[in-house]
MINU-646980 format. One record per residue (C-alpha): residue number from 1; x, y, z. Coordinates in nm, 4 decimals, always signed. Layout:
<nodes>
<node><seq>NUM</seq><px>X</px><py>Y</py><pz>Z</pz></node>
...
</nodes>
This chain:
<nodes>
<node><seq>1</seq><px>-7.3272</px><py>+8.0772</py><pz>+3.0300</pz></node>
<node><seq>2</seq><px>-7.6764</px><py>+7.9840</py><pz>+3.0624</pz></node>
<node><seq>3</seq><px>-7.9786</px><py>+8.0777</py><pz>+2.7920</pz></node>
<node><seq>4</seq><px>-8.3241</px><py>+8.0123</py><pz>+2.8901</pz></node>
<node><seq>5</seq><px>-8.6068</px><py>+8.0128</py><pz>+2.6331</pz></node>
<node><seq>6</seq><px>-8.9138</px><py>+8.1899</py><pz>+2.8079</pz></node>
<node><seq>7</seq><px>-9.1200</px><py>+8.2121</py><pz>+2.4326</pz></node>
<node><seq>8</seq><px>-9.4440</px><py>+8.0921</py><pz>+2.4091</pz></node>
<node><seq>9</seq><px>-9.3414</px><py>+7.7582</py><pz>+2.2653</pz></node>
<node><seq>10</seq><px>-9.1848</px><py>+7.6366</py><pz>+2.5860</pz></node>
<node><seq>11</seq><px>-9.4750</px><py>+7.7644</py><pz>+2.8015</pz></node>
<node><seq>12</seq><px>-9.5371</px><py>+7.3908</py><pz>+2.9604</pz></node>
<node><seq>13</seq><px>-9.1675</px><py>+7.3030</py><pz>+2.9815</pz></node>
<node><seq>14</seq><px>-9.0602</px><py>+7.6880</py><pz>+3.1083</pz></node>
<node><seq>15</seq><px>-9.0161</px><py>+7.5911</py><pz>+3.4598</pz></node>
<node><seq>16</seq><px>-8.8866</px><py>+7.2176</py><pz>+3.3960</pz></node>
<node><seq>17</seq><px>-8.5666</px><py>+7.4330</py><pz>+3.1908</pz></node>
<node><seq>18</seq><px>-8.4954</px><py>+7.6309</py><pz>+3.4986</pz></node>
<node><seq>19</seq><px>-8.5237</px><py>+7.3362</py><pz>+3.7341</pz></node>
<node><seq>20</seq><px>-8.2715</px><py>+7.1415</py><pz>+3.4774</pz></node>
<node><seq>21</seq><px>-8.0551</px><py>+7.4915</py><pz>+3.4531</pz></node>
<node><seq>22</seq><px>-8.0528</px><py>+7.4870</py><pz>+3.8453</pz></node>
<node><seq>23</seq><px>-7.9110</px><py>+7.1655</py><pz>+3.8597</pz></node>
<node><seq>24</seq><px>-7.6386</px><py>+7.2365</py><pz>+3.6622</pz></node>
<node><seq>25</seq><px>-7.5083</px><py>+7.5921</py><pz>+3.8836</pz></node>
<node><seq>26</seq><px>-7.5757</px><py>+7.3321</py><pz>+4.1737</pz></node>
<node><seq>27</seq><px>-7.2905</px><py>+7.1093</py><pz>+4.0884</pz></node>
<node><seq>28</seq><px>-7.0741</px><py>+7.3998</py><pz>+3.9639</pz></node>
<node><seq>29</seq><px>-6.7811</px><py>+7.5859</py><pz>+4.2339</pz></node>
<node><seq>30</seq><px>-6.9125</px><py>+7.9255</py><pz>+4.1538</pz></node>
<node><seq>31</seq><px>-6.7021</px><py>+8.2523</py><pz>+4.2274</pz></node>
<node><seq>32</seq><px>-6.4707</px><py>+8.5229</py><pz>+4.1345</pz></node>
<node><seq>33</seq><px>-6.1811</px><py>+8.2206</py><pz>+4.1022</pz></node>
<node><seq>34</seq><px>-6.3818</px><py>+7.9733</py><pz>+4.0132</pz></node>
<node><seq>35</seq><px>-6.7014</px><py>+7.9291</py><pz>+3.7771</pz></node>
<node><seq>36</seq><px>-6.8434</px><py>+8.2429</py><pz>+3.6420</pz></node>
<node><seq>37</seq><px>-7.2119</px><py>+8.2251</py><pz>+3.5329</pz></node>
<node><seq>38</seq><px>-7.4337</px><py>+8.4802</py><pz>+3.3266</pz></node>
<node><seq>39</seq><px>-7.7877</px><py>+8.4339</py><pz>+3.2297</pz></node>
<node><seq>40</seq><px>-7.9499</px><py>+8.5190</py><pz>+2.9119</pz></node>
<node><seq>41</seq><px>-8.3225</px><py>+8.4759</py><pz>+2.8730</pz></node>
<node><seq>42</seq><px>-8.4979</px><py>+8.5284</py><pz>+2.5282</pz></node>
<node><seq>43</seq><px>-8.8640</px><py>+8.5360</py><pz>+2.3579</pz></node>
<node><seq>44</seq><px>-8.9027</px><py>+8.7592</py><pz>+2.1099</pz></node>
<node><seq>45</seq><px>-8.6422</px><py>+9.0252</py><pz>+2.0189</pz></node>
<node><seq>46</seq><px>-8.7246</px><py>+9.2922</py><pz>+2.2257</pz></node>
<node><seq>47</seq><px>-8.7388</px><py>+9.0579</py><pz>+2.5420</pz></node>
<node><seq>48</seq><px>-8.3369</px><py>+8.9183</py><pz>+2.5249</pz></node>
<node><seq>49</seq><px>-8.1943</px><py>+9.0180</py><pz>+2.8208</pz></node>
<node><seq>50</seq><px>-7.9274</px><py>+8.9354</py><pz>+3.0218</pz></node>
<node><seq>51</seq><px>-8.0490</px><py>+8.8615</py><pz>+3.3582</pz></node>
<node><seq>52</seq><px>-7.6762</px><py>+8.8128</py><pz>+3.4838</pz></node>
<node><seq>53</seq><px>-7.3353</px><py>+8.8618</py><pz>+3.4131</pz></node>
<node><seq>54</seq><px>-6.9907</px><py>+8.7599</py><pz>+3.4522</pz></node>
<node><seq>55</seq><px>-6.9176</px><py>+9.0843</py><pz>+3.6339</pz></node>
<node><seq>56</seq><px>-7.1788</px><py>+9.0488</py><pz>+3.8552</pz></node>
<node><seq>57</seq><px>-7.0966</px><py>+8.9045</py><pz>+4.2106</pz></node>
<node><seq>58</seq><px>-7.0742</px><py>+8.5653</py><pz>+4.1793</pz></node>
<node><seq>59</seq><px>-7.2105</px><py>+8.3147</py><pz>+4.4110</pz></node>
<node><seq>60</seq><px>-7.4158</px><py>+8.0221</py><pz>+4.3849</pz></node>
<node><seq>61</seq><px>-7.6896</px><py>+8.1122</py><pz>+4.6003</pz></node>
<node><seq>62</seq><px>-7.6852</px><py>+8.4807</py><pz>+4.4318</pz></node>
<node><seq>63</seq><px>-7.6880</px><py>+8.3161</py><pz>+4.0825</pz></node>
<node><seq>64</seq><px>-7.9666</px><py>+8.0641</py><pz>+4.1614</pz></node>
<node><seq>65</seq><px>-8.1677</px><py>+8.3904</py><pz>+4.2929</pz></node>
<node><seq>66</seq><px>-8.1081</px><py>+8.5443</py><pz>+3.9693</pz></node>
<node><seq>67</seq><px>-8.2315</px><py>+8.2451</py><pz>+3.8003</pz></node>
<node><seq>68</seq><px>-8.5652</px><py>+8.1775</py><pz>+4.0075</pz></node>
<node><seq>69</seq><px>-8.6744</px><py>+8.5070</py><pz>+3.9495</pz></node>
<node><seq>70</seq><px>-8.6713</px><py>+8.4464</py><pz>+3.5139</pz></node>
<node><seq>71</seq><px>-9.0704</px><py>+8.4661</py><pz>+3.4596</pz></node>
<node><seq>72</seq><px>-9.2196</px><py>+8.3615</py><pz>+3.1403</pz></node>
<node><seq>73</seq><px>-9.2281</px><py>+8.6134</py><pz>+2.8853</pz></node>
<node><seq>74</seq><px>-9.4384</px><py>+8.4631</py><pz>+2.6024</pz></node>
<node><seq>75</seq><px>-9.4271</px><py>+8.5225</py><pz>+2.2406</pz></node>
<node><seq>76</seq><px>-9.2153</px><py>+8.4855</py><pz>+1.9501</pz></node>
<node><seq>77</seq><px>-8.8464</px><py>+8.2689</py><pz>+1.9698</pz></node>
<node><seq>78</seq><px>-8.5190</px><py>+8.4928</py><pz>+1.8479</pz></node>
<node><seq>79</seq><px>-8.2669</px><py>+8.2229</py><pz>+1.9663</pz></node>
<node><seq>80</seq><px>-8.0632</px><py>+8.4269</py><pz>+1.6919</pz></node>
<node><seq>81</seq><px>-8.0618</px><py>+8.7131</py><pz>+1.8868</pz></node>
<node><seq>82</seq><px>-8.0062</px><py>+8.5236</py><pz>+2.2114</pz></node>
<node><seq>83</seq><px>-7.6859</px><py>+8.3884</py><pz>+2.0768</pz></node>
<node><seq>84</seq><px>-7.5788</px><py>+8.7276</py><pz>+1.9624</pz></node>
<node><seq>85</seq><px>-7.6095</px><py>+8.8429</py><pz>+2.2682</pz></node>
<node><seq>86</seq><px>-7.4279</px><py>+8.5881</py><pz>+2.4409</pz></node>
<node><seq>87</seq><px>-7.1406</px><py>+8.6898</py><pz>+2.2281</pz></node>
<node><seq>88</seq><px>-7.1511</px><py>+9.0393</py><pz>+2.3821</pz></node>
<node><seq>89</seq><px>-7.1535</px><py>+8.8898</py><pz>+2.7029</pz></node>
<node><seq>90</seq><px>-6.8644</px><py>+8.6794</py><pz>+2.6568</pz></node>
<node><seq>91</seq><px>-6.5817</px><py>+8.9526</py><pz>+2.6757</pz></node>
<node><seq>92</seq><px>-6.2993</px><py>+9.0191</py><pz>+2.9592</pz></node>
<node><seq>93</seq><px>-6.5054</px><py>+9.4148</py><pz>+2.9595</pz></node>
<node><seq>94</seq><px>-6.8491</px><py>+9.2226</py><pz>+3.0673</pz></node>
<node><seq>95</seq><px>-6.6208</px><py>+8.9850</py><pz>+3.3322</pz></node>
<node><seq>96</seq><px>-6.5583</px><py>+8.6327</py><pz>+3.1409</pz></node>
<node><seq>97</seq><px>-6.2110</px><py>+8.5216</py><pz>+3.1117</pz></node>
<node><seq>98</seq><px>-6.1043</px><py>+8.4760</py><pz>+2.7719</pz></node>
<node><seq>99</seq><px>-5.8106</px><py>+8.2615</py><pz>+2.7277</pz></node>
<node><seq>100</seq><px>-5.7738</px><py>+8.2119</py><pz>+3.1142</pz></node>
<node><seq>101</seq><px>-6.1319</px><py>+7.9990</py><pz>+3.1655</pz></node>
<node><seq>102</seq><px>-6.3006</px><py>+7.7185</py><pz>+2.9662</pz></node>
<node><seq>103</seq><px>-6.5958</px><py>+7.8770</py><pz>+2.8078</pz></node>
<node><seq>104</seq><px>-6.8932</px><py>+7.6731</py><pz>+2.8306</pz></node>
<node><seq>105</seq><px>-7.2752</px><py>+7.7030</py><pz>+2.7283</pz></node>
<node><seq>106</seq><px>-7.6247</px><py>+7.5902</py><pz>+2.7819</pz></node>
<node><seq>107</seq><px>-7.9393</px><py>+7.7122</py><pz>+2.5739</pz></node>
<node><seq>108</seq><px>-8.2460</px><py>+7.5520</py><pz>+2.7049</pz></node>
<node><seq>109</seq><px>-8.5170</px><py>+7.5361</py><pz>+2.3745</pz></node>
<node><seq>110</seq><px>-8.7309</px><py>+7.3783</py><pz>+2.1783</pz></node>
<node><seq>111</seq><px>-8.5342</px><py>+7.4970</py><pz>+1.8628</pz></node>
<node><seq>112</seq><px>-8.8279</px><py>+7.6359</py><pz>+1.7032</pz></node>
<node><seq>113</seq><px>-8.6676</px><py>+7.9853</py><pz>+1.6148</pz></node>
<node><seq>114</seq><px>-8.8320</px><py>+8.2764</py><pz>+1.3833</pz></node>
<node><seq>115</seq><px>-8.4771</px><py>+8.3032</py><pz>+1.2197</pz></node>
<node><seq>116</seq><px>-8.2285</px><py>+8.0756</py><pz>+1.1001</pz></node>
<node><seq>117</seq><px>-7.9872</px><py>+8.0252</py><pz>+1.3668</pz></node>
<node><seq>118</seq><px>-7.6688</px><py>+7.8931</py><pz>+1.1205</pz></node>
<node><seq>119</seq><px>-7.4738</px><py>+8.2125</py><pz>+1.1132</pz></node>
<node><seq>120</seq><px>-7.5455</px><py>+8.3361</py><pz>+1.4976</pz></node>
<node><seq>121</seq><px>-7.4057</px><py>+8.0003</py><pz>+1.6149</pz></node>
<node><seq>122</seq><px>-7.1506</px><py>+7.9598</py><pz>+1.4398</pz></node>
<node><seq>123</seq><px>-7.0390</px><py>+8.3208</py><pz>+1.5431</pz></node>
<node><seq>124</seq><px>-7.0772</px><py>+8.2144</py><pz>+1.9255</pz></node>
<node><seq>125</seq><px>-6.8935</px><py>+7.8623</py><pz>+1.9275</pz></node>
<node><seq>126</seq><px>-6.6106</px><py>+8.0675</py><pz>+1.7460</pz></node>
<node><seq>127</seq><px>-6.6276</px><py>+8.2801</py><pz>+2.1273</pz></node>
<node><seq>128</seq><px>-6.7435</px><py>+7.9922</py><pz>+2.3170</pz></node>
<node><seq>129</seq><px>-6.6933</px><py>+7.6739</py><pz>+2.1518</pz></node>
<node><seq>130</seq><px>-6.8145</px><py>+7.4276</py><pz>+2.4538</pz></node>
<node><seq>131</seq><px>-7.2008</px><py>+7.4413</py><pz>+2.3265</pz></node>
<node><seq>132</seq><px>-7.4858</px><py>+7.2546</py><pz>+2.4108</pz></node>
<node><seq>133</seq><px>-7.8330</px><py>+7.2357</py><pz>+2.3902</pz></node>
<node><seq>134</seq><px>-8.1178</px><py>+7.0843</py><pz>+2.6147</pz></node>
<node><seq>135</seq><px>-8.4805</px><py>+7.0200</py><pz>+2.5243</pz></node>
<node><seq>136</seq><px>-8.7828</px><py>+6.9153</py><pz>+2.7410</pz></node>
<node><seq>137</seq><px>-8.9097</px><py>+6.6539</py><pz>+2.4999</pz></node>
<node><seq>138</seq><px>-9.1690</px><py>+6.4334</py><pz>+2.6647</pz></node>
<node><seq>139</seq><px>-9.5054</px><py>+6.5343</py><pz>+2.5102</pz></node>
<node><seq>140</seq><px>-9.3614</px><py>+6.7995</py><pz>+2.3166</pz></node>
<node><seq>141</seq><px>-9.2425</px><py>+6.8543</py><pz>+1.9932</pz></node>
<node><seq>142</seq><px>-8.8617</px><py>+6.9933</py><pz>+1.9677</pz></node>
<node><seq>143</seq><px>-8.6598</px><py>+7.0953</py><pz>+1.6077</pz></node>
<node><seq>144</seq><px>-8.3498</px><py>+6.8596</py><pz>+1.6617</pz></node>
<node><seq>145</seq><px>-8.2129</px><py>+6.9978</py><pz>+1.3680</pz></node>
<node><seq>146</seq><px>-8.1852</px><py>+7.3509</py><pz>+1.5277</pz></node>
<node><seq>147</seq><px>-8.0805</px><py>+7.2362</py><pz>+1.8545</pz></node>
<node><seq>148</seq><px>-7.7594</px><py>+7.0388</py><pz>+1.6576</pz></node>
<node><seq>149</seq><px>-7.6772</px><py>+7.3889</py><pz>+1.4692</pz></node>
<node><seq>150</seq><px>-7.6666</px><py>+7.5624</py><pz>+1.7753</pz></node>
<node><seq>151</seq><px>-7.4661</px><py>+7.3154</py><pz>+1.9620</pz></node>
<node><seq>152</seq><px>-7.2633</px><py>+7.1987</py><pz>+1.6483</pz></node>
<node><seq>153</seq><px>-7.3248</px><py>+6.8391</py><pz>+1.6445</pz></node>
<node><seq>154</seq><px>-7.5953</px><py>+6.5816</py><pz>+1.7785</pz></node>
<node><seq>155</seq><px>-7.3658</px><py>+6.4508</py><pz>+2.0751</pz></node>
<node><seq>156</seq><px>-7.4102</px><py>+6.8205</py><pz>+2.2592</pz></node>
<node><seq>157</seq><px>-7.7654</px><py>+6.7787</py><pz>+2.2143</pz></node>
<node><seq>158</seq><px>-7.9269</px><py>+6.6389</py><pz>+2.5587</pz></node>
<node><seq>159</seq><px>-8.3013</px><py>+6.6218</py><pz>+2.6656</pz></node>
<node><seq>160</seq><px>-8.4218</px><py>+6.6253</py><pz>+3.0030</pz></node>
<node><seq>161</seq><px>-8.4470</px><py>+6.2616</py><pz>+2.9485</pz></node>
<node><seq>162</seq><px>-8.0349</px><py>+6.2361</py><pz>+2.9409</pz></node>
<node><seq>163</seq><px>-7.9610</px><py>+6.5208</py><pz>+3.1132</pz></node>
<node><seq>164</seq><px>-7.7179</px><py>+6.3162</py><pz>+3.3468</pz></node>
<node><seq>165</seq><px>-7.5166</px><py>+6.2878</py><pz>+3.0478</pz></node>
<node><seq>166</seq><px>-7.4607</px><py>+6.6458</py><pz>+3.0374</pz></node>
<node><seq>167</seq><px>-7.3779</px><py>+6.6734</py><pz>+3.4187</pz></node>
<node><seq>168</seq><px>-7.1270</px><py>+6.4064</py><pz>+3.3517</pz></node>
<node><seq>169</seq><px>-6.9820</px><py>+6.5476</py><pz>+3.0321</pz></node>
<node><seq>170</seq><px>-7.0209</px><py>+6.9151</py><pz>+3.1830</pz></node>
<node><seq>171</seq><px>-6.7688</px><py>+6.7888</py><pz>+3.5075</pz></node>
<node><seq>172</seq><px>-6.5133</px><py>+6.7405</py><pz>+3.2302</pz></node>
<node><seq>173</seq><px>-6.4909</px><py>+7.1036</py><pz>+3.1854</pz></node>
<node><seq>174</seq><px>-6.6048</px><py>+7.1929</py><pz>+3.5451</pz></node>
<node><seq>175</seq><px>-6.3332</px><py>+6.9868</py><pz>+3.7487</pz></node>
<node><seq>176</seq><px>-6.1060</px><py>+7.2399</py><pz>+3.7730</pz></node>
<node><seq>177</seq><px>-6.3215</px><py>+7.5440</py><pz>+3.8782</pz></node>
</nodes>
């Protein structure tokens, strides 16, 4: 599962997240049998949506698609809300695999939220407990705090500086897709 922060905050590093998010469904064996992906992208409350699902037909080259065609939405940051709703994505109804796949997932932010995020990501890493988060951090400020919450501790937390730590760390869980 993928979550892409399209607030106002990330407005210079919007398109660096996607390139960073591509890479990842790149390496991945997506399909029915294999990896599943669903996108969630989030600004402000009323603008979390999920872009894709689990049940949708899965294929990389349909999933990268799906991705390219995020825009930038501008505004506020509910990464609460994002993570809520990645927790109604992640059910057997909505196409993930619960108790027969690894769940894994990436939320691309800055960490600077309108809400705390304590409660919503602890309540998703219950459901999907393979979290990480990525930042774009080169001339821009990111809440490191927040993005350790929502992952759960500071070694899931990756920059697009490391990020070939996370490919490397993500083929752990990915090998067997």
């Amino acid at each position: 599962m993928i979550i892409i922060d399209s607030s106002g905050s990330v407005e210079d590093t919007f398109l660096r997240e996607k390139e960073l998010a591509a890479g990842i469904i790149e390496r991945l064996r997506v399909g029915s049998n294999n990896a599943r992906i669903a996108l969630i992208k989030f600004a402000a409350k009323e603008k979390v949506k999920t872009v894709w699902s689990f049940d949708r037909p899965q294929s990389r080259a349909r999933v990268l698609r799906a991705l390219q065609s995020i825009t930038f939405s501008s505004g506020t940051t509910a990464i609460h809300t994002a993570l809520l709703q990645a927790i109604t994505e992640y059910t057997a109804v909505k196409g993930a695999r619960p108790g027969e796949a690894t769940p894994v997932g990436i939320v691309f932010t800055d960490g600077f939220g309108q809400k705390d995020t304590t409660e919503a990501a602890s309540l998703l890493r219950k459901v999907v407990p393979n979290m990480f988060a990525v930042a774009i951090n080169h001339q821009f400020p990111i809440s490191r705090p927040e993005l350790e919450r929502i992952a759960g501790s500071k070694e899931r937390v990756f920059t697009d500086s490391n990020i070939d730590e996370l490919y490397s760390m993500l083929q752990r869980f990915t090998s067997k897709c």
